[in-house]
N, C-alpha and C positions, 0 to 999 in steps of 0.2 A: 324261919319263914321258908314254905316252899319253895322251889324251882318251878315254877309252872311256863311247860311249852306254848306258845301262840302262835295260832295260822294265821295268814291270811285271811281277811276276807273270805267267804264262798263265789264265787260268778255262778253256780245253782240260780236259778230264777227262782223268787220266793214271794208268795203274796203278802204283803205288807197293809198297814195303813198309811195314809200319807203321811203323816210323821209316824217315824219308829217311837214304839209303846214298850215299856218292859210290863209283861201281863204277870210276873214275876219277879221277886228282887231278893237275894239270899244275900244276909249279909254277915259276914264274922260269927257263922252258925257252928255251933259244936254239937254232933248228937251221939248218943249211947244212952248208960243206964246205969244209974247209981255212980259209980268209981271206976267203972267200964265205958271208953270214950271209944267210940268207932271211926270219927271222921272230925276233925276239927279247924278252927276260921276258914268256912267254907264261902265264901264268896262267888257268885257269879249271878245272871240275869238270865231272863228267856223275851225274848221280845213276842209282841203280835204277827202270826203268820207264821211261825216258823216251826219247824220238824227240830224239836230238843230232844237229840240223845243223851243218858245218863250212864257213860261205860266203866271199867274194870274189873277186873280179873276176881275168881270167885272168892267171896268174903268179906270186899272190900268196901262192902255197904249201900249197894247200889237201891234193891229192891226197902233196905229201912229206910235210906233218905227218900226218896219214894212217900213213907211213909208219914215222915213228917212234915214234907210238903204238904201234903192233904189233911193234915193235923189231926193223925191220928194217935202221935209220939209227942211229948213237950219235948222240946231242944234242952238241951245243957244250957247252952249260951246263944245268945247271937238272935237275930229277928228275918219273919220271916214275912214275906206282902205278896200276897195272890190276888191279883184284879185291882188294886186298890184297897182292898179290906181288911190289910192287916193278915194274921196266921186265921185261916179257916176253924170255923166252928160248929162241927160236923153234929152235934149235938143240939144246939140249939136254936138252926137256921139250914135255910135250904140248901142243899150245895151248888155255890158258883161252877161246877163244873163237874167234867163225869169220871169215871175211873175203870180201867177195864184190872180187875188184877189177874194173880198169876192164874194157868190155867181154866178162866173163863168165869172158876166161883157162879158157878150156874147152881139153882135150886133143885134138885132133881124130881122133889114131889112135884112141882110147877111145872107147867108145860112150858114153852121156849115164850109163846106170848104172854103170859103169866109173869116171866123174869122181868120178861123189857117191860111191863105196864106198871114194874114193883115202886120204882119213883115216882111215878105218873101218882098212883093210888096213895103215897103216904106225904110226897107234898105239894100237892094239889088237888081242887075242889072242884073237878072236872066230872063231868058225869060219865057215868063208865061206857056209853057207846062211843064218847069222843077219847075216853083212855084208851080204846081194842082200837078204835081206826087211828090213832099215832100209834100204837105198840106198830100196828102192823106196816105202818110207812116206813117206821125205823128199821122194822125187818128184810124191808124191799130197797130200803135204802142200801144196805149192806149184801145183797143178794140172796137175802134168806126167803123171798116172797114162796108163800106155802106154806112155811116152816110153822109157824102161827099153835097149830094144833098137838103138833110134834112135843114130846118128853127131850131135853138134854139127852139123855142115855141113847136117844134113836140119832142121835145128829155124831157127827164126823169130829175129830181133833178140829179143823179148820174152822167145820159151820159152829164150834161153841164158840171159838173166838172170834168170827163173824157177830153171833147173838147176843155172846157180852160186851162187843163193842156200841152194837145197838142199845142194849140196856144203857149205856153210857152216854148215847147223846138222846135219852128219852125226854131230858130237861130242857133240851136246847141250848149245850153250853158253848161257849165260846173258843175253852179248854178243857184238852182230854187230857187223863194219865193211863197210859197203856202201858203193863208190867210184862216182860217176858210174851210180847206176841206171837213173836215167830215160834219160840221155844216148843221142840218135840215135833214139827212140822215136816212133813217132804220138803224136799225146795222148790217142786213147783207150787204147791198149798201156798208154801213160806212167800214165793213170790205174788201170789196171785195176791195175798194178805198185804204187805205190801204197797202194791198198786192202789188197793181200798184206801190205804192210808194216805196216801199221795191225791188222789180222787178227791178224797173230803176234804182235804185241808185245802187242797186247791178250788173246789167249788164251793165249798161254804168258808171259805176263811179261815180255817180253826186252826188253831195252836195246837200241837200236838207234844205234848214230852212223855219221850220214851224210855223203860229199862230196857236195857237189852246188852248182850256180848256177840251178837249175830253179826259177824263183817258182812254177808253179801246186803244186810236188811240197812246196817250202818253207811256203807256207800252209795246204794241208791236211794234213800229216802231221806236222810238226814243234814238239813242244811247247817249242823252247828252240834258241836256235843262238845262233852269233859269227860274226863277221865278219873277215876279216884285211881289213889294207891292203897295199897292196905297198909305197909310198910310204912310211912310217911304220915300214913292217915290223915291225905290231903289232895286236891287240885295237884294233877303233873301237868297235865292238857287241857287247852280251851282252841277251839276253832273248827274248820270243817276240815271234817276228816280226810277225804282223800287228799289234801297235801299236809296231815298228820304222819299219813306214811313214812314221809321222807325228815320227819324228826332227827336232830342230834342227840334227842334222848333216847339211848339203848331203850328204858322200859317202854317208851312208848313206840318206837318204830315197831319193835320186837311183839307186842302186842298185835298193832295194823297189819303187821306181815305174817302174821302167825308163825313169828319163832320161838323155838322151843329155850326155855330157859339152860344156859352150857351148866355141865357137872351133874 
């Protein structure tokens, strides 16, 4: 059994429902592939409202659990409940929720409205002036308004991951999975990215879970994360982070503070 560190509580203010909801339930989950185990009895929740980071160090399986959340990997073992509905079925039902992955996965042939309307057009029965006039709310929503006509290739590091965050709430979800946002950003981009993130979950409610190894993106917007080990291929850390810092666990303070590993 792991050692897994626990914070405190966060005092972050965080929008809730009036009773806490776990919109997420992992439980005793093992994932890899074949006889190749990358993470194993992975246990934890995500409640309603809240900023979920998904941290550790590279390898350690962040962006594939990631993956199996959204049920796009079968687990080894263990069960996995998104919304209520049990493991997502990305294949034969609409998805409960949206997904930004790495680097934006923008279509290049498609213009930037094109991308965000691609949900819109494959599941729903909407007629296409009411698809362009959400594609473009979600654009304006995220500060792309303009953007609409524009190719990917003409838009900036930041405005793709602005447009693929839009493509992701074109369904109206409840809950987003945002991979690597910040990733390849200035830090002011990084920051302004960000605040979007902080903006939405706070005005519309939304559950956010994040990949990321970003500390400046980890302290200010995340009320609550975990930590994998690669080594352990398990849970070290569960709580908010910034008094993660002051962990008695070497890997994990060491991480927070960015120390460099001795030898």
């Amino acid at each position: 059994m792991n050692s897994i560190v626990q914070s405190p509580p966060s005092r972050r203010k965080m929008p809730r429902a009036r009773t806490p909801e776990r919109v997420i339930d992992v439980r005793d989950l093992s994932i890899g592939w074949g006889e190749k185990v990358l993470q194993k009895d992975l246990s934890f929740h995500v409640e309603r409202g809240e900023i979920f980071a998904i941290l550790g160090g590279s390898g350690a399986g962040k962006s594939t659990l990631l993956r199996f959340l959204i049920g796009l990997e079968q687990p080894l073992a263990g069960a996995i409940d998104v919304l209520g509905r049990g493991k997502p079925d990305l294949e034969n039902e609409r998805p409960p929720f949206g997904v930004m992955f790495q680097a934006g996965a923008l279509f290049g042939s498609m213009t930037v409205g094109e991308n965000v309307a691609l949900p819109l057009e494959e599941w729903t029965d909407l007629p296409q002036p009411a698809i362009c006039a959400i594609a473009r709310a979600k654009l304006r929503l995220v500060g792309l308004d303009g953007a609409y006509e524009k190719f990917p290739s003409e838009l900036s590091g930041g405005m793709k991951k602005r447009a693929a965050i839009a493509r992701a709430l074109a369904l109206e979800p409840e809950l987003v999975f945002l991979d690597e946002p910040s990733a390849g950003l200035d830090p002011v981009t990084s920051a302004e990215l960000d605040q979007l993130i902080v903006t939405l979950n706070e005005t519309l409610g939304l559950t956010v879970v994040i990949v990321t190894h970003e500390l400046e993106s980890i302290f200010s917007i995340a009320h609550r994360v975990i930590m994998l080990d690669k080594e352990t291929k398990g849970i070290i850390a569960n709580g908010d982070p910034r008094r993660l810092r002051d962990s008695e666990d070497p890997r994990v303070s060491d991480f927070f503070n960015r120390k460099p590993k001795e030898g």
